[in-house]
C-alpha positions as CSV (number, residue, x, y, z in Angstrom):
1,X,30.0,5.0,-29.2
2,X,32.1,7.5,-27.1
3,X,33.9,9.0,-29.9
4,X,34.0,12.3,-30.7
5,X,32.9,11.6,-34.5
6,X,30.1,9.4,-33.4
7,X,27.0,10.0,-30.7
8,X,28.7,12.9,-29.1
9,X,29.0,16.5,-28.5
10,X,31.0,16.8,-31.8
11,X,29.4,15.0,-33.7
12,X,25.4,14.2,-34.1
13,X,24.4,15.9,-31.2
14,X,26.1,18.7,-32.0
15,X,24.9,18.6,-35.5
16,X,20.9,18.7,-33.9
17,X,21.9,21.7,-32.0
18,X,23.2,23.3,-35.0
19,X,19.8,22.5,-37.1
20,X,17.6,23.1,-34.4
21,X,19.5,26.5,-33.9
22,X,19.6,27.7,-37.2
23,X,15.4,27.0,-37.5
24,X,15.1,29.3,-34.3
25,X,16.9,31.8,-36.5
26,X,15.1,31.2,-39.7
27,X,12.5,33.7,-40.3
28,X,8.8,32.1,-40.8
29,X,6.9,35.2,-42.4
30,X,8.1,34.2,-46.0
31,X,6.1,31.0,-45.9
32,X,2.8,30.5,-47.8
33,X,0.0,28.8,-45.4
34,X,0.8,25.7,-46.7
35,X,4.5,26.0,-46.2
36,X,3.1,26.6,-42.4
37,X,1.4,23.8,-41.8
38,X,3.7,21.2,-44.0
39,X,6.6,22.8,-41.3
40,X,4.5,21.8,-38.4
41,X,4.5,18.3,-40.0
42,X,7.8,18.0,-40.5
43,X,8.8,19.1,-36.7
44,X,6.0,16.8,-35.1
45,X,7.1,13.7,-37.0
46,X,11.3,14.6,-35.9
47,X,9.8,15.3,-32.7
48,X,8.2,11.9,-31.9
49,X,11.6,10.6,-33.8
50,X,13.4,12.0,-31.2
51,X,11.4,10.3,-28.3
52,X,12.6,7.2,-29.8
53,X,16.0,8.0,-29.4
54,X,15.5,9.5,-26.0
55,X,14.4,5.9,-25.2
56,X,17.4,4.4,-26.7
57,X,19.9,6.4,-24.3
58,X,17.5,5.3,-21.2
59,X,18.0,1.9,-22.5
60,X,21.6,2.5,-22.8
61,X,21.7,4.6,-18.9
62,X,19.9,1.3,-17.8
63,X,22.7,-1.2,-19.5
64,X,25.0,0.3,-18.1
65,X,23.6,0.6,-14.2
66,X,23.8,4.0,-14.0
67,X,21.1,4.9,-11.6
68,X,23.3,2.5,-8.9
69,X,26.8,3.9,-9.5
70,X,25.3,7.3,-8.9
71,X,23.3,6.7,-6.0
72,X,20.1,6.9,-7.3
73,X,17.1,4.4,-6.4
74,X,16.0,3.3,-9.4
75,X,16.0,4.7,-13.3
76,X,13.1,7.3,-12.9
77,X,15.2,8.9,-9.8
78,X,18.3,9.4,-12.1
79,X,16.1,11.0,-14.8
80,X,14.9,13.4,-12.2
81,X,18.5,14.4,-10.8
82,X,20.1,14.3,-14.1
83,X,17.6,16.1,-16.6
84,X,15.8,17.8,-13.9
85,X,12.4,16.6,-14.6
86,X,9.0,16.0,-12.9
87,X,8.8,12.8,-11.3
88,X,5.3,12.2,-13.3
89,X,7.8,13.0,-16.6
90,X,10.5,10.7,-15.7
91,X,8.3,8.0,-14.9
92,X,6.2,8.4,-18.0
93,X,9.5,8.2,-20.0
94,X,10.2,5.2,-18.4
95,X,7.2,3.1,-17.9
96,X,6.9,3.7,-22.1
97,X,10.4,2.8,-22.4
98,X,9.3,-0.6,-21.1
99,X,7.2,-1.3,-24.0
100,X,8.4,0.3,-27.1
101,X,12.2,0.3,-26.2
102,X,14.5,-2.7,-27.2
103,X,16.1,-3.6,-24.2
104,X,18.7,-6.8,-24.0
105,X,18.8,-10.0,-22.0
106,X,21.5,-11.2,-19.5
107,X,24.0,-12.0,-21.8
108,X,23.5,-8.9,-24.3
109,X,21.2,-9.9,-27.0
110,X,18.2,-7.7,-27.8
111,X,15.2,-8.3,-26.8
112,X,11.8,-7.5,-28.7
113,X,9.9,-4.4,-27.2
114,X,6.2,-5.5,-25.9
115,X,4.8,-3.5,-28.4
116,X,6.5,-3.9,-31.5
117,X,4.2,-2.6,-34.1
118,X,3.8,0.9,-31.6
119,X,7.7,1.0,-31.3
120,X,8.1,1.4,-35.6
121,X,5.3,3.9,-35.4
122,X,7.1,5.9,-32.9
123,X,10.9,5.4,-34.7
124,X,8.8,6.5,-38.2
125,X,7.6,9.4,-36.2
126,X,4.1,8.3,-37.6
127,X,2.3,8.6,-34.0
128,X,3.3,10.4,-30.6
129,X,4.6,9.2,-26.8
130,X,0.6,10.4,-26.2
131,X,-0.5,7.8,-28.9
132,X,1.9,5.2,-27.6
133,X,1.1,5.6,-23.9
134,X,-2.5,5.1,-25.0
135,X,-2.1,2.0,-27.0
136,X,0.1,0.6,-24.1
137,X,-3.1,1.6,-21.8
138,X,-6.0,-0.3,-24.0
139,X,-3.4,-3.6,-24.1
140,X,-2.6,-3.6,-20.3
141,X,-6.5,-4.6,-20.2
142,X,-6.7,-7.6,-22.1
143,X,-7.1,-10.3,-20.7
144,X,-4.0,-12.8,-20.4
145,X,-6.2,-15.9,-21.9
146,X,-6.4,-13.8,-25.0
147,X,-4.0,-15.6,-27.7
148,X,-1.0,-13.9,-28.6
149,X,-2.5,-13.4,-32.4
150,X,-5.1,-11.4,-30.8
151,X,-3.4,-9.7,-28.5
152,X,-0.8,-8.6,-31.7
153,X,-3.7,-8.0,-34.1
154,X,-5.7,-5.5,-31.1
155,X,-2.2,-3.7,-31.2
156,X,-1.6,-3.5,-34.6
157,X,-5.3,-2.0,-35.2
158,X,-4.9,0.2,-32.5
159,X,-1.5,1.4,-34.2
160,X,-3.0,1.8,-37.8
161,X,-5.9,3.9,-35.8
162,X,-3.6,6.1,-34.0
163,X,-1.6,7.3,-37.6
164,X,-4.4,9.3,-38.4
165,X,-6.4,9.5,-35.2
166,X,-6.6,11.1,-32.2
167,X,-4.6,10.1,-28.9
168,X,-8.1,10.8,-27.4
169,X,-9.9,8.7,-29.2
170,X,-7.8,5.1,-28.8
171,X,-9.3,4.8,-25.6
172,X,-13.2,4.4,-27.4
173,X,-11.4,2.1,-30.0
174,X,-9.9,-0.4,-27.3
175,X,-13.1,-0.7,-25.6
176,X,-14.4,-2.0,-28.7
177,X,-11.5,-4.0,-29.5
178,X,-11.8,-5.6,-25.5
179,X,-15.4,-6.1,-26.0
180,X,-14.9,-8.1,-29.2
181,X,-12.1,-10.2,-27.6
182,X,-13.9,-11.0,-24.0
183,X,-17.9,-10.4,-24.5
184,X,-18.6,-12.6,-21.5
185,X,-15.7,-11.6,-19.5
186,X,-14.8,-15.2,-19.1
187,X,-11.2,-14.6,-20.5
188,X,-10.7,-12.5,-17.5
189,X,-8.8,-14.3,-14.5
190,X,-7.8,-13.7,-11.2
191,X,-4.4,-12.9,-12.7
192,X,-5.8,-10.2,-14.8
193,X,-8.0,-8.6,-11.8
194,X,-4.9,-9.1,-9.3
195,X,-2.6,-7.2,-12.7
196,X,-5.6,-4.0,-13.1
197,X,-6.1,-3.9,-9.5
198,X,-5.4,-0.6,-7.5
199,X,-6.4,2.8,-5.7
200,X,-4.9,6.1,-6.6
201,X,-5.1,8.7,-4.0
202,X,-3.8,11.9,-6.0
203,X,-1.9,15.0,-4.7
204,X,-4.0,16.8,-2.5
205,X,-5.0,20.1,-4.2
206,X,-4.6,24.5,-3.3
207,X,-8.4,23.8,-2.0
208,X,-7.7,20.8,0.4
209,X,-9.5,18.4,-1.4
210,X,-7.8,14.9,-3.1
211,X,-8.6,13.1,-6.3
212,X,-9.2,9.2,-6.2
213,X,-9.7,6.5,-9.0
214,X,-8.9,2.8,-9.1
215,X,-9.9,-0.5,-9.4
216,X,-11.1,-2.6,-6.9
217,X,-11.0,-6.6,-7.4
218,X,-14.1,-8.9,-5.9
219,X,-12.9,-9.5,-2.6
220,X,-12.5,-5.7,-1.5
221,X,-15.7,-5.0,-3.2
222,X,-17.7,-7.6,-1.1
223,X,-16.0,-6.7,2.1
224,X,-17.2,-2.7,1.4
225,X,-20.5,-3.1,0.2
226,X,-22.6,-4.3,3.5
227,X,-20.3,-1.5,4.9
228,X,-21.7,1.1,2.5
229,X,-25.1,-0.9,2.6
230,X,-25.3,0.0,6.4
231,X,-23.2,3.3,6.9
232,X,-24.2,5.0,3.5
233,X,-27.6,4.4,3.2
234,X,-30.2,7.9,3.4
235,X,-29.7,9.4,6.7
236,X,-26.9,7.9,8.0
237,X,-23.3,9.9,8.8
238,X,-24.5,12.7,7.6
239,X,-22.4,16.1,8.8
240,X,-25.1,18.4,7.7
241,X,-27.2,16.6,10.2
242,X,-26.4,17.1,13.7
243,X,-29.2,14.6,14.5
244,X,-29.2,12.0,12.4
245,X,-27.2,8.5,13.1
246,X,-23.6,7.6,13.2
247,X,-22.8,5.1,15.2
248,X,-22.8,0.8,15.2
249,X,-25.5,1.1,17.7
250,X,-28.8,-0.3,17.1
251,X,-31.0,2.3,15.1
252,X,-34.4,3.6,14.9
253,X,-35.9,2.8,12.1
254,X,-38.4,6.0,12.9
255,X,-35.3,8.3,13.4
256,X,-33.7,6.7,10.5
257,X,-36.4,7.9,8.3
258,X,-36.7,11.0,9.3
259,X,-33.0,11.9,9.0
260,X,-33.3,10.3,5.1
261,X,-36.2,12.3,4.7
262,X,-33.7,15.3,5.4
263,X,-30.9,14.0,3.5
264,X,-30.6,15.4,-0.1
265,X,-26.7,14.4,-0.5
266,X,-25.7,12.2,-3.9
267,X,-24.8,8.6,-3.4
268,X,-21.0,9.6,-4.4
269,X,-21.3,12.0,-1.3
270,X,-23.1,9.1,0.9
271,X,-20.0,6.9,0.3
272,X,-17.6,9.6,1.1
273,X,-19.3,10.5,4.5
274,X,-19.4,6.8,5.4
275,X,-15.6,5.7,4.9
276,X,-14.7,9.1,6.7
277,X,-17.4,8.4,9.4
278,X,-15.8,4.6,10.0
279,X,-11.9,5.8,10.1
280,X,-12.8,8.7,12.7
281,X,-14.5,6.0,15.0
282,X,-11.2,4.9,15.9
283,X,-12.6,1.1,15.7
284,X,-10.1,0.3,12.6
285,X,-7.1,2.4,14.2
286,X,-7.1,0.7,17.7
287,X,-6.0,-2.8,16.1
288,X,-3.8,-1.4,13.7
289,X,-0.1,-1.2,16.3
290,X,2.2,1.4,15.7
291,X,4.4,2.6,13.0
292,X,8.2,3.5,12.9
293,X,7.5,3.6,16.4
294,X,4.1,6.1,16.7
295,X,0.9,5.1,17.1
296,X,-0.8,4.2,13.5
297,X,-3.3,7.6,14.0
298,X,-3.5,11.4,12.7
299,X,-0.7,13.7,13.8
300,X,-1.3,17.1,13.5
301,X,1.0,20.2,14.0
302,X,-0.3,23.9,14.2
303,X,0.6,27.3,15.5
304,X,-0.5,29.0,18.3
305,X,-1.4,31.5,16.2
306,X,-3.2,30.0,13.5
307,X,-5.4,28.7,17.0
308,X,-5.9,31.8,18.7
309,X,-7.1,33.1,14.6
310,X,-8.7,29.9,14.2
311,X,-7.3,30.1,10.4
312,X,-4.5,28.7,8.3
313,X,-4.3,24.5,7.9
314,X,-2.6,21.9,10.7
315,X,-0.3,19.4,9.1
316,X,-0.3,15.6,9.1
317,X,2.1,13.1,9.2
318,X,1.8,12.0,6.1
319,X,2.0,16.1,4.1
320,X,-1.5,16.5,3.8
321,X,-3.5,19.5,5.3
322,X,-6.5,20.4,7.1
323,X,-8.6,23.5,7.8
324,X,-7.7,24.6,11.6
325,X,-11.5,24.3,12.6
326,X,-11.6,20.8,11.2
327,X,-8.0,19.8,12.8
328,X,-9.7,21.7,16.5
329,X,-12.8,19.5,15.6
330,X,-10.6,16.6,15.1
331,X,-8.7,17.0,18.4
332,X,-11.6,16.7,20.6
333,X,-11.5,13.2,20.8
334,X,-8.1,12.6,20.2
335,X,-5.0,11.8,22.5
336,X,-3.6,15.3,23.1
337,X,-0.2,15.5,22.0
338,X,2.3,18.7,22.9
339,X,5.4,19.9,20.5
340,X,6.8,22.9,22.0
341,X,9.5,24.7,19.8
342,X,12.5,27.1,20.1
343,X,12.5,30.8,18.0
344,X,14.0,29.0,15.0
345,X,10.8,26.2,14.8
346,X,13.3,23.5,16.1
347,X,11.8,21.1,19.0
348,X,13.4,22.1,22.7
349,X,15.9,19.2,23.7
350,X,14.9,15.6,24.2
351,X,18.1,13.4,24.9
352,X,18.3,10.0,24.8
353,X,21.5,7.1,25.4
354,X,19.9,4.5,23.5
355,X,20.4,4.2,19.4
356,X,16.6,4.2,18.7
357,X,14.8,7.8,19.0
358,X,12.0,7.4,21.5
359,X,8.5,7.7,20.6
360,X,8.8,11.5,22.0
361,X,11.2,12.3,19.8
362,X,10.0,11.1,16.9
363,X,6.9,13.0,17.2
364,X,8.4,16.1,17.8
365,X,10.7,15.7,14.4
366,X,7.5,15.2,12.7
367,X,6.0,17.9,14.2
368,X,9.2,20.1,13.4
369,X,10.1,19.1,10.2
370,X,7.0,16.9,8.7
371,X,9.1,15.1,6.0
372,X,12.6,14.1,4.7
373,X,15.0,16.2,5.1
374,X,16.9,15.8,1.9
375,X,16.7,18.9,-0.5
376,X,13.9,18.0,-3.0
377,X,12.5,15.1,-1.8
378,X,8.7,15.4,-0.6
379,X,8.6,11.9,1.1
380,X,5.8,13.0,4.4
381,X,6.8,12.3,7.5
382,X,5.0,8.9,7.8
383,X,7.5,7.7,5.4
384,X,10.6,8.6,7.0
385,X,13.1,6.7,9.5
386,X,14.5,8.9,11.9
387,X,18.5,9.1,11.2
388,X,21.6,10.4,13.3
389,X,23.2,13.1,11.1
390,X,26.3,12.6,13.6
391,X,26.5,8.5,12.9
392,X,26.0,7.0,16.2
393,X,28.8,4.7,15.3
394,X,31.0,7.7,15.0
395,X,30.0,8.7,18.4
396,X,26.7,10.0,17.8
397,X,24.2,11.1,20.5
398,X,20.8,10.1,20.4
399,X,19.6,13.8,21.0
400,X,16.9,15.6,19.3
401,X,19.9,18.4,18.1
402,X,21.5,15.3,16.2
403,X,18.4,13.7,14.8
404,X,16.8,14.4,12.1
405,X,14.3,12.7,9.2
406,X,14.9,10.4,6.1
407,X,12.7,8.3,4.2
408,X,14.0,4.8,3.6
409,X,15.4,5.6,-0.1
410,X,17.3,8.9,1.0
411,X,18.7,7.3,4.0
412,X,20.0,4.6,1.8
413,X,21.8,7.4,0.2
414,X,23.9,8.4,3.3
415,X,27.7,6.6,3.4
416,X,31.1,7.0,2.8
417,X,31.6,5.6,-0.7
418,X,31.4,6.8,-3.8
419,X,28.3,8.6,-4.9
420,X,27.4,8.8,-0.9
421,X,25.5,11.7,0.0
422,X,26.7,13.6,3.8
423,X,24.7,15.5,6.3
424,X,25.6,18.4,8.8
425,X,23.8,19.9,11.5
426,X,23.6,24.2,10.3
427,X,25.5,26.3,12.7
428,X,24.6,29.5,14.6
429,X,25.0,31.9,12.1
430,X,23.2,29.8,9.0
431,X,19.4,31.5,8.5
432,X,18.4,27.4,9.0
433,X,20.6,27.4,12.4
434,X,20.4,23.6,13.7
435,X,18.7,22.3,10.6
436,X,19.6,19.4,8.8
437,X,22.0,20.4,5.9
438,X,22.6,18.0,2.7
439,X,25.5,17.4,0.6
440,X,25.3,16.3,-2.7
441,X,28.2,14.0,-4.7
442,X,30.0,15.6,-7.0
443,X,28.4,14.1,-10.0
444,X,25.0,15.8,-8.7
445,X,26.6,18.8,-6.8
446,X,30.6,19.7,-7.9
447,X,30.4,22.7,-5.3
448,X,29.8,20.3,-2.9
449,X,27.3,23.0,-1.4
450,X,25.4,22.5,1.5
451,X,21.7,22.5,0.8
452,X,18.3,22.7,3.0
453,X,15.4,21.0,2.1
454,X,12.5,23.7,1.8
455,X,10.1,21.2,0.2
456,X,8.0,20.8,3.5
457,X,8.4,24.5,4.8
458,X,6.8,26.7,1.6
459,X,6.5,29.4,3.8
460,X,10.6,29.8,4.8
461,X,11.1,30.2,0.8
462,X,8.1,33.1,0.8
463,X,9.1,34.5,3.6
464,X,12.5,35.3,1.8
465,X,10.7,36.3,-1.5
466,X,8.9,38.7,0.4
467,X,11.2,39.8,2.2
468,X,13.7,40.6,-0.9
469,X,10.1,42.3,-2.5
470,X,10.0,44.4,0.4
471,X,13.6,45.5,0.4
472,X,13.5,46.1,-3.3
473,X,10.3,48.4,-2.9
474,X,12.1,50.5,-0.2
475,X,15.0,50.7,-2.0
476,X,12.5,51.9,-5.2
477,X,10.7,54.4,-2.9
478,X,13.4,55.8,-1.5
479,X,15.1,56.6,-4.6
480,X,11.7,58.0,-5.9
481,X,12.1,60.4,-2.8
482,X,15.4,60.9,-3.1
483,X,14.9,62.6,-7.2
484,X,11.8,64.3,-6.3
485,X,14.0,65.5,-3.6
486,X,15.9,67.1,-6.5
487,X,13.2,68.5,-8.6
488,X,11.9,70.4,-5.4
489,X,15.3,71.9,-4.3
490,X,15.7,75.4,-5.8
491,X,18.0,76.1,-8.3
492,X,20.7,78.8,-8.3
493,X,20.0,82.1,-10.2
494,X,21.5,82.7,-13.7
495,X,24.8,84.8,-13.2
């Protein structure tokens, strides 16, 4: 498999490159209409071919543990450091890999993929990963007291549907398909609601505000709705209404009505308002303990400035953000807390003899640095363990100057053997003087260059850009002066 006439750079892969090169080159304008769209056919079916095959060498990567003998967590973290890739990408590849790939057993034979009929559909390059991901989708849902000869017959009409239909559309088939298998729902078990159970909260967006879908399973659904019942109904928790009820305490029902006959918000809205109105009373966070030794509560960091403007966003704990009124609104009936910083945004000293960073210290490294400190990883704060970049077996102080943040899977990452990551402390003259500094393994990094992790500081990385625009500019309007400089300067008379 390693030779040079096989799967190699030599050989097929070099042969690809080669085709794929010499269609870049080709010129298109000599082709009839048809001869258009019959190319588009031809490059869309290699194309999903050619997922196939990328799911063959993740099997392979996956045979052969590569992820743990280069230090990476799992398979979809190797994708990312290797190829480069989005984490959404890498874990796409690899949750369909799961179902349409042939992986093997413990001692070597292959084993069927979940979805057979989808996986010779892809190899034929007769449907797409988007057509695969969605057959995978509409299967996940049946129920597990559906017989195997259904469950293969649902995915072998969804198959058949999706080599002349649309990805779009194999969602409205499998409803269809789940309706016929389960009219009553009584094929549905507690295994199948415990298997579709789940909330997303998605990455919170440019505007502040955060997506949010899921499935919720009986239990969770009776234990919110006398909440909802109670602190959702018309009038209550409303933040347009300065007047109208909040609290648990005993309501008037005349007060009541006259805040609902002021209300005009949806019932989405209602719900929202509620949940956000029951979290800021504090009642759920007071029995909730601490975490990695902080109280389990709302941290949030801002700059003087940003006050005294009463603009920009605080920070959280856990790399979300929130409009500097709300975060001053927020604070008034909160616990104050005080980070105070040197000129480079570093926290002032806080030593400590003991191994474990105090509860002072780790609030001012969250404060400071609000996440992990490895280059590219966006783990918030609230996810991180506080690590000694100086070990403190090695000798180590338990000072703010030698601590610094990791969440649980880069801090795994950190040791002496092979594939081991290292950390340094910046010196004076670095721009990041006394930041954390990462070092990749050679099989990532073969410089061996020290790196900062700007993932959790934006503005650091636009502060450069700017800076280099601003140079550039200068540079540009000084030469501009410089030749009109030259047109202006009067020219010696003709001998």
């Amino acid at each position: 498999m390693h030779s040079s006439g096989g799967i190699g750079e030599t050989g097929i892969a070099a042969r690809l490159r080669a085709a794929i090169t010499d269609l870049l080159d080709e010129p298109l304008t000599g082709l009839s209409d048809g001869g258009v769209i019959d190319l588009m056919r031809d490059v869309e079916r290699c194309t999903r071919m050619l997922t196939m095959v990328r799911h063959r060498l993740l099997v392979e990567a996956s045979d052969r543990s590569l992820p743990a003998r280069h230090g990476s967590k799992s398979l979809k973290r190797f994708l990312m450091e290797t190829l480069n890739l989005a984490g959404a990408d890498a874990g796409s590849r690899v949750h369909q890999a799961q179902t349409v790939a042939t992986f093997h057993d413990m001692a070597g034979e292959p084993v069927d993929p979940l979805l057979p009929h989808t996986a010779r559909a892809l190899t034929a390059g007769d449907i797409s990963a988007d057509h695969a991901r969605g057959i995978a989708t509409v299967i996940n849902r049946v129920p597990r007291g559906a017989s195997a000869d259904d469950r293969a017959a649902a995915e072998e009409v969804l198959t058949e549907f999706a080599r002349t239909g649309s990805p779009d559309d194999i969602g409205k088939v499998g409803d269809k398909i789940l309706a016929y298998l389960d009219p009553d729902g009584h094929l549905t078990t507690d295994n199948d609601r415990a298997r579709m159970r789940g909330i997303i909260i998605g990455r919170q967006r440019p505007d502040g505000m955060s997506p949010i879908r899921g499935d919720i399973d009986p239990v969770l659904r009776a234990l919110l709705d006398p909440l909802l019942a109670k602190y959702a109904r018309p009038g209550m928790c409303n933040p347009d209404d300065p007047a109208c009820p909040t609290g648990p305490e005993s309501l008037d029902p005349a007060l009541l009505a006259e805040a609902a006959a002021r209300d005009h918000r949806s019932p989405a809205q209602r719900n929202h308002d509620a949940l956000k109105a029951l979290l800021e009373s504090g009642v759920i966070a007071d029995q909730l303990g601490t975490h990695r030794g902080v109280p389990v509560a709302t941290i949030l960091t801002m700059s003087i400035d940003d006050v005294e403007r009463a603009a920009g966003v605080a920070t959280t704990a856990t790399g979300g953000t929130i409009p500097i009124p709300d975060a001053l609104t927020m604070t008034q009936r909160s616990q104050p807390w005080l980070a105070v910083f040197d000129h480079t945004g570093l926290p002032l000293h806080l030593g400590r003899t003991k191994r474990l960073a105090s509860r002072d210290q780790r609030l001012a490294l969250i404060a400071a640095l609000k996440g992990c400190s490895r280059p590219g990883c966006d783990a918030p704060a609230s996810l991180c363990a506080v690590h000694h970049v100086l070990d403190y077996r090695k000798n180590g102080s338990t000072d703010i100057e030698n601590l610094t943040l990791a969440c649980d899977a880069c801090h795994a990452l950190i040791h002496d053997g092979p594939g081991g990551w290292k950390t340094r402390i910046e010196g004076p003259r670095s721009p990041y003087a006394g930041r954390t500094a990462w070092i990749a393994p050679p099989h990532i990094d073969p410089q061996q260059k020290p790196r900062i992790n700007h993932r959790h500081h934006a503005n650091e990385l636009l502060a450069q850009a700017l800076s280099r625009i601003h140079v550039r500019n200068e540079h540009a309007r000084e030469q501009h002066r410089q030749w009109r400089r030259q047109q202006t300067r009067p020219r010696p008379a003709a001998a």
